[in-house]
VEXDREN-2710 file (C-alpha; in Angstrom, 1 decimal):
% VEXDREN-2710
k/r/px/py/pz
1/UNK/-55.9/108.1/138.6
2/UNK/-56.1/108.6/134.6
3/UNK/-52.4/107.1/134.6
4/UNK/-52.9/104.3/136.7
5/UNK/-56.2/103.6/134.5
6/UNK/-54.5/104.0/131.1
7/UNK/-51.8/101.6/132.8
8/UNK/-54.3/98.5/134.1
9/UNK/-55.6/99.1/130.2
10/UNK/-52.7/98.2/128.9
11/UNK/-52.1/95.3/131.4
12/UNK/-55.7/94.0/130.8
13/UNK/-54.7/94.3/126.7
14/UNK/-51.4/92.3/127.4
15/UNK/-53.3/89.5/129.4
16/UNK/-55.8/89.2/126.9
17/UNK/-52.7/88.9/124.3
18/UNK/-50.9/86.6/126.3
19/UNK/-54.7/83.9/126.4
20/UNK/-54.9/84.0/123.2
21/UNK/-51.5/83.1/122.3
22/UNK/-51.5/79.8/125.4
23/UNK/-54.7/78.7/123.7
24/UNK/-53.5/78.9/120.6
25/UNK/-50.2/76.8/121.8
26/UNK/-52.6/74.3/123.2
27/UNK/-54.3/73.7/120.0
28/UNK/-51.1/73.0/118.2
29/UNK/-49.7/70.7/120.8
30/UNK/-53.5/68.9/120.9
31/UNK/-53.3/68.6/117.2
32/UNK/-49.5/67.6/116.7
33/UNK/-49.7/64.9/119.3
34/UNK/-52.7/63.8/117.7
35/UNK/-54.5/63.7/121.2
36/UNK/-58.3/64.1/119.6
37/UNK/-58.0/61.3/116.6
38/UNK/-60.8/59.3/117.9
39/UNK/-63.0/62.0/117.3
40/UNK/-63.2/61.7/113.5
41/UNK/-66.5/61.3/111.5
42/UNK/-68.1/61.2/108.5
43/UNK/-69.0/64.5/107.4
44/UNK/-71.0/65.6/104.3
45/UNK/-68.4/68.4/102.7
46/UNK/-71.0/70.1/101.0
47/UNK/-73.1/70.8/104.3
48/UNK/-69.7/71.9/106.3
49/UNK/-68.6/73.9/103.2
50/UNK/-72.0/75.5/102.6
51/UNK/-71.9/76.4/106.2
52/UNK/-68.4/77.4/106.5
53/UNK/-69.3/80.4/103.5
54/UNK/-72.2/81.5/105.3
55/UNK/-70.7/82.4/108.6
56/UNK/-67.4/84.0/106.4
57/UNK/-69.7/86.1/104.7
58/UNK/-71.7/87.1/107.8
59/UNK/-67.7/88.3/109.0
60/UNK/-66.5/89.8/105.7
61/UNK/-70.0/91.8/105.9
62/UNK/-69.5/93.3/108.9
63/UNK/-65.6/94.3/108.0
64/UNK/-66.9/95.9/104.5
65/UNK/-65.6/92.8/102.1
66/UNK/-67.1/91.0/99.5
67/UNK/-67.2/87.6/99.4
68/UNK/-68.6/85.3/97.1
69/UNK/-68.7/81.1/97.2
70/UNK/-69.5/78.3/94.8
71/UNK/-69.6/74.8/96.4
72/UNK/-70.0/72.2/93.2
73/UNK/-69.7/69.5/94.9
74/UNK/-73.4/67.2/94.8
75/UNK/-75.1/66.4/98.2
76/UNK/-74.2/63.6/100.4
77/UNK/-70.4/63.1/99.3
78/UNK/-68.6/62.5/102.5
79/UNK/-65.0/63.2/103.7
80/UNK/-63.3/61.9/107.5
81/UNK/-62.6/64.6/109.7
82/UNK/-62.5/66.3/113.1
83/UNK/-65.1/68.8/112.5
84/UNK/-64.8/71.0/115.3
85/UNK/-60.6/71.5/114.4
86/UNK/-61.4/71.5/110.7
87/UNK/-64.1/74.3/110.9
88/UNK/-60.9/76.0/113.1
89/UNK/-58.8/75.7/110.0
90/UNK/-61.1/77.3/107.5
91/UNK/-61.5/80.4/110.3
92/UNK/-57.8/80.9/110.0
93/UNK/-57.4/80.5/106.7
94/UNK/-60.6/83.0/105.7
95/UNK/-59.8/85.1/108.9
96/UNK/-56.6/85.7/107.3
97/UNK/-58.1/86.9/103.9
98/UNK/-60.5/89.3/105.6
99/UNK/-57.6/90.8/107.8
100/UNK/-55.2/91.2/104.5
101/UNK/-57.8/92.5/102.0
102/UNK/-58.3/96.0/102.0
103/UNK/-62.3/97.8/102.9
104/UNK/-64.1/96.6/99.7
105/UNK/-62.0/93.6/98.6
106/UNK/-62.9/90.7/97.4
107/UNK/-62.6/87.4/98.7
108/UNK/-63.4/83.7/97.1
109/UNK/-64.3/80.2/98.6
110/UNK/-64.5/78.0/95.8
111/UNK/-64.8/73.5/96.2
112/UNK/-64.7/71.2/93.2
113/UNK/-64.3/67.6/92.4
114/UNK/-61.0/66.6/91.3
115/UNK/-59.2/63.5/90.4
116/UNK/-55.6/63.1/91.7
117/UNK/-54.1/60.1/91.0
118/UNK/-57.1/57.5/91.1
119/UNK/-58.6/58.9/94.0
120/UNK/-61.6/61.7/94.1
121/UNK/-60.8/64.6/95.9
122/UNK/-62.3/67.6/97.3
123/UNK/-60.7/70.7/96.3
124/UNK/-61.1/74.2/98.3
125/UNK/-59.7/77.2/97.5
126/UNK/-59.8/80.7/99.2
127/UNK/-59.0/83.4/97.5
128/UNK/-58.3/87.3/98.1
129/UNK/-57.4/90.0/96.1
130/UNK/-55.6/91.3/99.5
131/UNK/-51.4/92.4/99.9
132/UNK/-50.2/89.4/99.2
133/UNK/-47.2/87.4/100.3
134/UNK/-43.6/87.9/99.5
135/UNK/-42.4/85.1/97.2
136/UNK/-39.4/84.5/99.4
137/UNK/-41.4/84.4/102.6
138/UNK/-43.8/81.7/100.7
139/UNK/-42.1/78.7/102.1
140/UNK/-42.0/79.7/105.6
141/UNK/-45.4/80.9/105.8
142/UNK/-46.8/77.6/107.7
143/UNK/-43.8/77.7/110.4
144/UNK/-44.4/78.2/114.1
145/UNK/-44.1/81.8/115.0
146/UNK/-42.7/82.6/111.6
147/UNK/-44.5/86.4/110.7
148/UNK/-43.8/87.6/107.6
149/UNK/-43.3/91.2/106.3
150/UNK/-46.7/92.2/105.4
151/UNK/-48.2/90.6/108.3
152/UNK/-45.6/92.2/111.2
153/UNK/-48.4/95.3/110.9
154/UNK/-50.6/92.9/112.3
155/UNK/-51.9/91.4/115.3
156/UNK/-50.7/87.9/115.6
157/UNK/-48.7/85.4/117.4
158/UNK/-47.8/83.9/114.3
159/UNK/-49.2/80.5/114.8
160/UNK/-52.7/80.5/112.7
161/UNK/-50.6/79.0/109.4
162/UNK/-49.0/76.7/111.8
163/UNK/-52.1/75.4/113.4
164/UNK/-53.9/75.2/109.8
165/UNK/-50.9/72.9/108.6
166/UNK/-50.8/70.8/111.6
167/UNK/-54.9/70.0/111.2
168/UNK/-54.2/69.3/107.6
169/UNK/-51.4/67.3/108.2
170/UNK/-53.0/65.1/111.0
171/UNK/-55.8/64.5/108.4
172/UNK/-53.3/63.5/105.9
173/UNK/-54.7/66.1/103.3
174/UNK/-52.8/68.9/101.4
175/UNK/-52.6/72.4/101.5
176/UNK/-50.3/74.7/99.4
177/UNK/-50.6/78.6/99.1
178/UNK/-50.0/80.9/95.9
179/UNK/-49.2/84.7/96.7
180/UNK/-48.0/87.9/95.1
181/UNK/-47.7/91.0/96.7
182/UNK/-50.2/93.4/95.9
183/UNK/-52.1/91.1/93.7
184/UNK/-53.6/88.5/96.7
185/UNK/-53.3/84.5/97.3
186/UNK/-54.3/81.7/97.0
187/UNK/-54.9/78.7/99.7
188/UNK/-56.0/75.3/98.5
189/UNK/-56.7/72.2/100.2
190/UNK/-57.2/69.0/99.0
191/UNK/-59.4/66.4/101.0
192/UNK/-60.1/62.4/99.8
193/UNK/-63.5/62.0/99.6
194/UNK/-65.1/59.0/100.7
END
């Protein structure tokens, strides 16, 4: 009986493995089809950003990290977006800097202003002082499936980068990482404001 229970354990883990990843495949397909377009609104950025730090910190808290945030970005500026896929995007991303800083790290949300080329632009970064990513493994980070070195110790299916690149692309926004190993990265994402 203790077998056949450490067994359906492992069966119930598997099957719990396996949901995660179908959702996860649903997303991307959702997202790269660009099935949920018509949902876009006007969102103030410094509310969703604002919001977006609280609950992070509520997570790093819990997982003993530090994190700190500075929105400077004034009240009422607005930027187009799916909120529900975007507030998706910003739980990867920072999901990813809890699981790859050590106990006691430090992790960074940080939005400014910015002017690139003519148009005004809202800039997030998020920052950890985690293991850090290969430089060779830099430009596949964002690709399907793709696991890098330092993350094969993790749990993953290898499609949080992917889904966060796919909601940024279907905004028509940029996103481009910075990384070295043992020192932490960088994500930043630039969004038009309106």
């Amino acid at each position: 009986p203790e077998e056949r229970k450490q067994y359906a354990q492992i069966i119930l883990k598997k099957a719990d493995d396996l949901e995660v990843l179908i959702n996860d495949l649903i997303d991307f397909i959702k997202v790269d089809t660009g099935e949920w377009r018509n949902t876009w609104q006007d969102t103030d950025i410094t509310e969703f950003l604002n919001n977006t730090a609280l609950k992070a910190t509520e997570a790093a808290t819990i997982l003993k990290r530090k994190i700190s945030y500075k929105v400077d970005i004034p009240n009422g500026k607005l930027v187009q977006m799916d909120e529900k896929l975007v507030t998706r995007c910003f739980e990867n991303l920072i999901s990813n800097a809890i699981r790859y800083t050590e106990t006691d790290g430090e992790i960074e949300l940080r939005s400014y202003e910015k002017d690139i080329d003519g148009k005004i632009c809202c800039i997030v970064e998020i920052k950890d002082n985690g293991i850090g990513i290969d430089k060779n493994e830099l430009n596949n980070i964002f690709d399907m499936f793709y696991r890098g070195t330092s993350s094969r110790r993790e749990k993953g299916s290898g499609l949080g980068l992917a889904i966060v690149k796919s909601i940024i692309n279907s905004h028509n926004w940029e996103i481009s990482a910075e990384s070295e190993p043992g020192r932490g990265s960088v994500f930043t994402i630039s969004m038009p404001l309106k």
